[in-house]
C-alpha positions as CSV (number, residue, x, y, z in Angstrom):
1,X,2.6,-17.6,25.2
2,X,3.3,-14.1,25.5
3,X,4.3,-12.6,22.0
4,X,4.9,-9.1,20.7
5,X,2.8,-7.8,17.4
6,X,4.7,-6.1,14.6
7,X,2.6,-4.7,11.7
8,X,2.9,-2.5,8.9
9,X,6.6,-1.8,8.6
10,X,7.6,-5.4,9.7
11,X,10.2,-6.8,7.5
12,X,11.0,-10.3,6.6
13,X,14.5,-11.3,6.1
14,X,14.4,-14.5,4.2
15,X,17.6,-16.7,3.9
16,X,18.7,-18.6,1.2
17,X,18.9,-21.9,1.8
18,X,22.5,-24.0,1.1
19,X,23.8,-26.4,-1.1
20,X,25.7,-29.3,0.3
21,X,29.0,-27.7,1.4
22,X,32.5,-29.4,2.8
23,X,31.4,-27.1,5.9
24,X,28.9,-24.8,7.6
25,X,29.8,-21.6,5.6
26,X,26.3,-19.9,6.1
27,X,23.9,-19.6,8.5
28,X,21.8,-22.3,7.6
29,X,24.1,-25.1,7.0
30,X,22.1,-27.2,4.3
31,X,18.9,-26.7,6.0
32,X,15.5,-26.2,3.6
33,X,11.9,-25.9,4.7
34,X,9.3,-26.7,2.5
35,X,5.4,-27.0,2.9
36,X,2.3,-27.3,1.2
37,X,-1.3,-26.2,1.9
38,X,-3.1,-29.5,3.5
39,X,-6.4,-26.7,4.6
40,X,-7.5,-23.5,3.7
41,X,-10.6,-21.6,5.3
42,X,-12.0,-18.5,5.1
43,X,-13.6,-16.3,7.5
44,X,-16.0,-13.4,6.4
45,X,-17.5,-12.4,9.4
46,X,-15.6,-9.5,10.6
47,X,-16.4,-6.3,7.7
48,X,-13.1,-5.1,8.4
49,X,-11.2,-8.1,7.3
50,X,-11.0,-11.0,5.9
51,X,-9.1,-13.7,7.0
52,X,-7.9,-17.2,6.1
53,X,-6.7,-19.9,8.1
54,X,-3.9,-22.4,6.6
55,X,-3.1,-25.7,7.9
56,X,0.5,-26.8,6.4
57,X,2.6,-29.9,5.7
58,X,5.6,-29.3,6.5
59,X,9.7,-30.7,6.0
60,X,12.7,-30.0,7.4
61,X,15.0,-31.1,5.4
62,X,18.9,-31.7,5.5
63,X,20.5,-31.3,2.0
64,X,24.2,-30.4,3.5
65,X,26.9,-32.9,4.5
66,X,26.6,-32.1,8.2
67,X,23.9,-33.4,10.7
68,X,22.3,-30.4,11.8
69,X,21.1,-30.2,15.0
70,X,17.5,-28.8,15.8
71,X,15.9,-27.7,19.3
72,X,12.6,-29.9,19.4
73,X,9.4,-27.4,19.7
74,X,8.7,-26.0,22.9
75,X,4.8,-26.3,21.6
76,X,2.8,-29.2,20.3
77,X,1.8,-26.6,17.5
78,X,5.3,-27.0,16.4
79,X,8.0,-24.1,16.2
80,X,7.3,-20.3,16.8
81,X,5.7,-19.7,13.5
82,X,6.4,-15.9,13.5
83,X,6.6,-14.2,10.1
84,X,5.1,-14.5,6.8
85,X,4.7,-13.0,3.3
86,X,2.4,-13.3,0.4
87,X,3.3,-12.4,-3.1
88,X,2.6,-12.3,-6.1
89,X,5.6,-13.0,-8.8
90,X,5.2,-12.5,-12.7
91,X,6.9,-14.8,-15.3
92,X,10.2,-12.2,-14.7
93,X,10.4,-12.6,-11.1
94,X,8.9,-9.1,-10.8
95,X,7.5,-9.5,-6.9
96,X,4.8,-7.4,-5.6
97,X,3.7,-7.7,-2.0
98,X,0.2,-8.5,-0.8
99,X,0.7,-9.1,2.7
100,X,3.7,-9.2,5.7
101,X,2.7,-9.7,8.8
102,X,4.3,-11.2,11.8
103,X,4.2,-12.4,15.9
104,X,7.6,-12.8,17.2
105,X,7.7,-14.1,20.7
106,X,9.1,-11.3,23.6
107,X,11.4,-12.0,26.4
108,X,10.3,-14.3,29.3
109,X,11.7,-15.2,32.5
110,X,9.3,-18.1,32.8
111,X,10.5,-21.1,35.2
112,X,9.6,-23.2,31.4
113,X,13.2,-21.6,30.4
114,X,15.0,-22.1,33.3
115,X,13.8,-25.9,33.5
116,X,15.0,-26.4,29.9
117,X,18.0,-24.3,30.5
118,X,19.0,-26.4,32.6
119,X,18.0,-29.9,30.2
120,X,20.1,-28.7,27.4
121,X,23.3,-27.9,29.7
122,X,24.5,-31.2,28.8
123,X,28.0,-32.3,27.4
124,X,25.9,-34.2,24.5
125,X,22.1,-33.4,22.9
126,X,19.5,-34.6,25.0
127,X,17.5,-36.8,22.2
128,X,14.4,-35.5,24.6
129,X,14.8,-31.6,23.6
130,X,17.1,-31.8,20.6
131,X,16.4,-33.6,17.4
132,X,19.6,-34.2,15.1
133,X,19.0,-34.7,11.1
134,X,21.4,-36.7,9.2
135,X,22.1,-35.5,5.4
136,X,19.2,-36.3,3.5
137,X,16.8,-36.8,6.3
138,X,13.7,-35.2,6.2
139,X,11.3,-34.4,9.5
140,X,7.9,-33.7,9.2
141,X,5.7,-31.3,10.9
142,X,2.6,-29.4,10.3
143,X,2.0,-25.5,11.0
144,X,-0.8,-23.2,11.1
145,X,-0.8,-19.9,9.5
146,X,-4.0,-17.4,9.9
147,X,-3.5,-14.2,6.9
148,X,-5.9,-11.4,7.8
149,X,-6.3,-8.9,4.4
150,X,-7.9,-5.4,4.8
151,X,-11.8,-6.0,3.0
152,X,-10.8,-2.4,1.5
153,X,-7.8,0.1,2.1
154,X,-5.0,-0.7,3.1
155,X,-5.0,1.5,6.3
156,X,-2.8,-0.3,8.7
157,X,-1.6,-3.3,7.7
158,X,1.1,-4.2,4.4
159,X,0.3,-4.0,1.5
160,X,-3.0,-4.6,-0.5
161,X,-6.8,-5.0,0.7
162,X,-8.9,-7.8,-0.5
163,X,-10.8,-6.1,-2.3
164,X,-7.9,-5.0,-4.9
165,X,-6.8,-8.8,-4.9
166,X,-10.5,-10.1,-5.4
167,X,-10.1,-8.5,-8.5
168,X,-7.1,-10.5,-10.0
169,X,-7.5,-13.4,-12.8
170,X,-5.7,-15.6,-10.6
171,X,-6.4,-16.4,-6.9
172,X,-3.4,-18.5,-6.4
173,X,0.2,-16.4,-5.5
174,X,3.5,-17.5,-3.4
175,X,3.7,-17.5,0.8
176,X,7.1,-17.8,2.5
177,X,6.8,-18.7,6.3
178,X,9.8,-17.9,8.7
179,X,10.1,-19.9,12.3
180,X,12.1,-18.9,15.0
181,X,14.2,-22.5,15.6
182,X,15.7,-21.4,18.5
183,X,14.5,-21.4,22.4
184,X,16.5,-18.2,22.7
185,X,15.2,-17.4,26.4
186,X,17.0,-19.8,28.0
187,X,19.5,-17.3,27.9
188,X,17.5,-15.4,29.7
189,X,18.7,-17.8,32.7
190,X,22.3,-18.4,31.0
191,X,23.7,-16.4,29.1
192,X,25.5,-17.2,25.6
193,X,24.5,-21.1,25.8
194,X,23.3,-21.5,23.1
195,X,26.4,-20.2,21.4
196,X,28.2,-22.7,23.6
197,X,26.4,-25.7,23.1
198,X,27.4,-24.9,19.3
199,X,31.0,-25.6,20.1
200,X,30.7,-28.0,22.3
201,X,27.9,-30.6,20.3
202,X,30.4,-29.6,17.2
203,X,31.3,-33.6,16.9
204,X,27.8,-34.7,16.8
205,X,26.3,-32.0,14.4
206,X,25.6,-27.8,13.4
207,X,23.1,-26.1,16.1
208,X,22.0,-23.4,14.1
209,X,22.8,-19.6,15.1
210,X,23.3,-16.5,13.3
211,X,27.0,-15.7,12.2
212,X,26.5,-12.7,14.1
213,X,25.0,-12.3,17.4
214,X,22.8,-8.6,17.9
215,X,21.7,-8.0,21.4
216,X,21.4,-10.0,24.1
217,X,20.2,-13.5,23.1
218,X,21.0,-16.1,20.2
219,X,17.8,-15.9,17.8
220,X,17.7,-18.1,14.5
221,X,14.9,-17.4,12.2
222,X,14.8,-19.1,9.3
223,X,12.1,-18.8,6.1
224,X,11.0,-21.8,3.8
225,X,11.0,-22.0,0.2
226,X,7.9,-20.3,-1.8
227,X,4.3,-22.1,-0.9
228,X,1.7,-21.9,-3.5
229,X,-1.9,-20.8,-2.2
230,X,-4.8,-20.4,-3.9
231,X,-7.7,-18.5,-2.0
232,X,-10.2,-19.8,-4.2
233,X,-9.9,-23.5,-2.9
234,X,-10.9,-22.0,0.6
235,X,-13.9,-23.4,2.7
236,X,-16.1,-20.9,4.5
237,X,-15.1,-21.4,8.3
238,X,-17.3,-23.4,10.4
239,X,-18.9,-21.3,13.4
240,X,-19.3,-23.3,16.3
């Protein structure tokens, strides 16, 4: 998969996740993601950093009025997991940030996008490439997340080396993940569908876009609710 790298001054836009509404007056329609840590591992080897890998439980969940309709992963991994951000949030909310990082996928002409293109150019969602959650239904997937903390600085990356954070009482702080939902490079091969499929799969549900389109294709990137992890439950990683 052929991703571009943004570090250091990458920001996060997280959105707020609805209510159950009498309609879709935001972006997200009702939709929530929650997750938990199932795995944490920790990886030393490297002076320069240290790094932790984090497999995650996660729901979709539908807590609107409206079936919402999702585009099923492209991946087996799951959806484009392409931002995050670790905090650290005191009893007033203060927020201070230890980490944001992200991987956002670039523009590709691939024949993979013009063969699903073409699969979700239908009159009604294709149950094989769309996956439509009723109010109150929750789907389940699982992520993977690897954080990578400057052992000392920082120099390049945002926003505090582990060797500050080693030095905190408590090794446990807040993680908010944000997935791109959307297989935005069909457009690549026809242009504006996805916007289109919106209007005309209105009857059976809410495909997910932003209120307003910037640039050329129809991104949705949505972030979960806070994730609690606590680096000292990490395993050293396994070396093969």
């Amino acid at each position: 998969m052929r991703i571009s790298k943004f570090l250091s001054l990458f920001t996060v836009v997280f959105l707020t996740s609805s209510l159950a509404v009498a309609q879709c007056r935001d972006e997200g329609c009702g939709l929530v993601i929650r997750a938990k840590v199932a795995k944490i591992e920790v990886d030393r080897s490297d002076r320069d950093y240290v790094r932790f890998k984090i497999g995650l439980d996660v729901e979709f969940s539908n807590e609107g009025d409206r079936p919402i309709i999702l585009f099923r992963p492209q991946d087996k991994s799951g959806y484009v997991l392409g931002g995050w951000h670790v905090y650290l949030e005191d009893e007033k909310k203060t927020r201070r940030s230890l980490l944001i990082e992200g991987y956002w996928q670039s523009v590709s002409g691939s024949e993979e996008y013009r063969d699903l293109a073409k699969k979700l150019d239908k009159k009604t969602p294709p149950s094989e490439y769309t996956l439509t959650l009723q109010p109150s239904e929750i789907w389940k997937s699982s992520g993977n997340v690897q954080l990578r903390f400057e052992s000392k600085g920082p120099k390049y990356t945002c926003c505090v080396a582990w060797d500050e954070i080693s030095t905190f009482p408590s090794k446990e702080f807040q993680m908010r993940i944000t997935y791109e939902l959307s297989p935005w490079n069909i457009e690549y091969f026809k242009p504006n569908l996805i916007r289109k499929l919106q209007k005309r799969w209105k009857g059976y549900g809410n495909v997910l876009v932003e209120k307003e389109k910037e640039g050329r294709f129809d991104h949705f990137r949505f972030s979960s609710e806070p994730i609690s992890v606590d680096f000292s439950k990490a395993t050293e990683l396994q070396k093969p």
